[in-house]
Every structure is written in C-alpha cells, then in structure tokens.
C-alpha positions in Angstrom: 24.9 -4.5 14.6 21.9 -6.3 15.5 21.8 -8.7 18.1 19.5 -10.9 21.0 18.9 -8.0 23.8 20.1 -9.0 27.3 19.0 -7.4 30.6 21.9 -5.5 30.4 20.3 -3.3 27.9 17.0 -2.9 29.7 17.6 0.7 30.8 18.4 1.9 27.4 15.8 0.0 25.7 13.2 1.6 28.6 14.5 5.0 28.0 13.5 4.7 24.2 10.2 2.8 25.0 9.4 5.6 27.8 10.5 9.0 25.4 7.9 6.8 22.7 5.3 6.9 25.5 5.6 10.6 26.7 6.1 11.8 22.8 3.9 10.0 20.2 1.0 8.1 19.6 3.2 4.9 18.6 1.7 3.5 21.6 -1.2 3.2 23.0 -0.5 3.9 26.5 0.5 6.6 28.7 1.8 4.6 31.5 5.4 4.1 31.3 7.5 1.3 31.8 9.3 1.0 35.5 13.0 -1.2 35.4 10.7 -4.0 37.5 7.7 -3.6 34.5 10.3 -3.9 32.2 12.6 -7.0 33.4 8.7 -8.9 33.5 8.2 -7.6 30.1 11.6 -9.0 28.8 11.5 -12.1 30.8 7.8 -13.3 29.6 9.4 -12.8 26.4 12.1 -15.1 26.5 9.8 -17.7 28.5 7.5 -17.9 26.0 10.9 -18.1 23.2 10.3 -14.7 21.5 13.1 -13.0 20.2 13.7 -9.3 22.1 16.8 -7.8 19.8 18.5 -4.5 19.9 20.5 -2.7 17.1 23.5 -1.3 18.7 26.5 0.8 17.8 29.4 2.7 19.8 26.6 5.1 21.4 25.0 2.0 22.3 21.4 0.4 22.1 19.9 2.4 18.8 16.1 0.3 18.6 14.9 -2.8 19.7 12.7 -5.2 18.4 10.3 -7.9 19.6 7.1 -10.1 18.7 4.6 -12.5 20.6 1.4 -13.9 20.4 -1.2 -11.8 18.0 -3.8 -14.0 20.2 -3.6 -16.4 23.0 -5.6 -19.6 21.6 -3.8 -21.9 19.9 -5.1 -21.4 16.2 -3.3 -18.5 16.0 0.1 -19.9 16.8 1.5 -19.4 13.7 0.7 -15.4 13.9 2.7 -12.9 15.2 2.1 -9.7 16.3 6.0 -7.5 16.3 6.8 -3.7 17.9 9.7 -1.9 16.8 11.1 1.4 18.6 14.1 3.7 17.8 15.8 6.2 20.1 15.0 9.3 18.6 18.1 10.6 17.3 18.4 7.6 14.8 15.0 7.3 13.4 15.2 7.4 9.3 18.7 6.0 9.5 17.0 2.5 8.7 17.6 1.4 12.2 13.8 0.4 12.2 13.6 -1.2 8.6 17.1 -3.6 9.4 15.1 -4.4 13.1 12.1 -5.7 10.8 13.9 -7.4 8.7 15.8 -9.6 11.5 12.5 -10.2 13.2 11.3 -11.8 10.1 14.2 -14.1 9.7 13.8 -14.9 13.1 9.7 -15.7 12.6 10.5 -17.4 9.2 12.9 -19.7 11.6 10.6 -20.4 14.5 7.9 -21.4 11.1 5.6 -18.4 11.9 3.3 -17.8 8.9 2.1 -14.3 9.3 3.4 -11.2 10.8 0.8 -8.5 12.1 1.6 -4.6 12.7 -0.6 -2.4 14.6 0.2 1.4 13.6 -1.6 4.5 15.2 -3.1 5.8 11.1 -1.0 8.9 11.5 2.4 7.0 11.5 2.6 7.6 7.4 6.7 7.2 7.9 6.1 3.9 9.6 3.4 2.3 7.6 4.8 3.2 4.4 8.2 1.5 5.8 5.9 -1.7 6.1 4.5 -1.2 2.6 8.1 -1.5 1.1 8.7 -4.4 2.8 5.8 -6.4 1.6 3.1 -5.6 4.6 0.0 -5.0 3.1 -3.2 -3.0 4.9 -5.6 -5.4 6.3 -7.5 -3.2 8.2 -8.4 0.5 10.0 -10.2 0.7 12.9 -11.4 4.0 13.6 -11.1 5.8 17.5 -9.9 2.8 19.2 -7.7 5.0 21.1 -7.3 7.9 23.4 -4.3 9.8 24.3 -3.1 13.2 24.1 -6.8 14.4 24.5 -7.7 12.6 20.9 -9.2 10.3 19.7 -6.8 7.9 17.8 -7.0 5.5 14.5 -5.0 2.1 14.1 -4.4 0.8 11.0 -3.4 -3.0 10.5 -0.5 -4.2 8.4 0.5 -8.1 7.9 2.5 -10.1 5.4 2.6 -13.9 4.9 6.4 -14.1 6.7 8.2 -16.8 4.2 7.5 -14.5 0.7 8.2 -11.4 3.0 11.3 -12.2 5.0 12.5 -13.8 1.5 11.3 -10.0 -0.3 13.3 -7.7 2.4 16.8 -10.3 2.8 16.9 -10.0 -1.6 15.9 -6.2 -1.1 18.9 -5.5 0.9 21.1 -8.2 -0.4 23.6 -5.8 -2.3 23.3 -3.6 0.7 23.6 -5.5 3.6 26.0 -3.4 5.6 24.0 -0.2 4.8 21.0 -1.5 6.2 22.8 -3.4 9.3 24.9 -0.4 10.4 22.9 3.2 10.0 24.7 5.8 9.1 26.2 8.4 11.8 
C-alpha cells in the first residue's frame, strides 16, 4: 500500500535513508540523517506542499518517496526534481517502480510539467527502471562526486510528467495490485 508518510514513520524512513548513506553511492553524501535533520527535512516538505509517501506492508514502511524544487527561481516551478529509497530487503520487488509511479500522479495533479532524476552512472538497476518508465537520459556529468574514496558520475533522467505518468498508470493497468503490493 502506498500512502502520504507521517512523522510516525520517520524512524523507519531514516533507517532506510541512513543504510543508503553508509552502503551505496545512491547519495551523494556521507553525513547521515539525525531524527531532528530528519523531522526539518519532512516538514520543509510539507511546507512547501510536496508529497513525502511511503509504501508500506505488515513489516512496515518498505520505500519512501519525495520530490521538490529542481531549482529555486521561479521559472522552474513547473520542474521537479524526486528521490526514491527502498529498505534493502525489498529492492527488485517493484517497491521503487510503484513509488515512481504515485509521485507522477501526484506531480501530474499539482500541474508539474517535468520530472528530473539524478542517478550516481553506476546505478544500471535504477536508471534502466527510469528508462521503462518513459525517463529519457538528458545528461552525464562526469566526477561531480566523491565518496567511498572515488570519484563518482551522475547521470540525468527526465520525462515530460503528463505523457509519462499517463505511460506507467496504462503500463500497470492490468496489474495494478502486483505493482502496489510487492511480493513477499
């Protein structure tokens, strides 16, 4: 089940953010998030109406899923930049593809006009997961990043969010639950 995150779910939505942080290049940082880092994080979020939603089942919060500004002035209102994280003992269940999928519903809904990923160029599972959904490569910019004592590539995916969000909903049309509700 996907849903709007609450600050109820913060500590397990900061435990998959933080094991992201320690473990993989799919951020860019190595600082990780404190509860107090976190509750500003989810709050500046819902300030600014951004959607912050979790995928959940009986083990509890599975991924979450956010977007905001791509940039601050006001020409690029219509743009949005999204992150998506699963807990590690769900990834390739389609956790991750059903989280982009809401968050384009929710962007087509709030009249956004382009959605904007940022991917460390190693990430082959996740960027081809944006290729099936109708992201397209817009860009790679080479050693923009340092962590793990390399030197680190992103790549940059975006789709126009109407003809995308319309793309995924008809892709998993016949199999809505299945792409709702991983499997165990």
């Amino acid at each position: 089940m996907i849903d709007a995150a609450s600050r109820d779910d913060l500590p397990e939505i900061l435990a998959i953010y933080n094991e992201v942080i320690r473990n993989s290049t799919a951020v860019y940082t190595e600082v990780e998030f404190t509860q107090e880092r976190g509750q500003a994080w989810f709050d500046a979020k819902a300030r600014s109406g951004f959607p912050f939603i979790v995928a959940r089942d009986a083990s509890g919060v599975l991924g979450f899923g956010t977007f905001g500004e791509f940039r601050a002035p006001p020409c690029y209102q219509h743009s949005v930049e999204h992150s998506v994280h699963v807990r590690s003992d769900r990834r390739g269940q389609g956790v991750g593809r059903a989280l982009i999928i809401e968050l384009l519903a929710r962007a087509a809904a709030m009249g956004k006009h382009v959605m904007i990923a940022g991917i460390d160029a190693d990430n082959a599972v996740s960027i081809g997961l944006h290729l099936k959904l109708g992201f397209r490569n817009v860009g790679h910019f080479h050693q923009v990043g340092f962590k793990f004592g390399r030197w680190l590539d992103l790549v940059f995916l975006q789709c126009s969010i109407p003809a995308t969000a319309a793309f995924a909903a008809a892709a998993v049309a016949p199999n809505a639950a299945q792409s709702v509700v991983p499997k165990p």
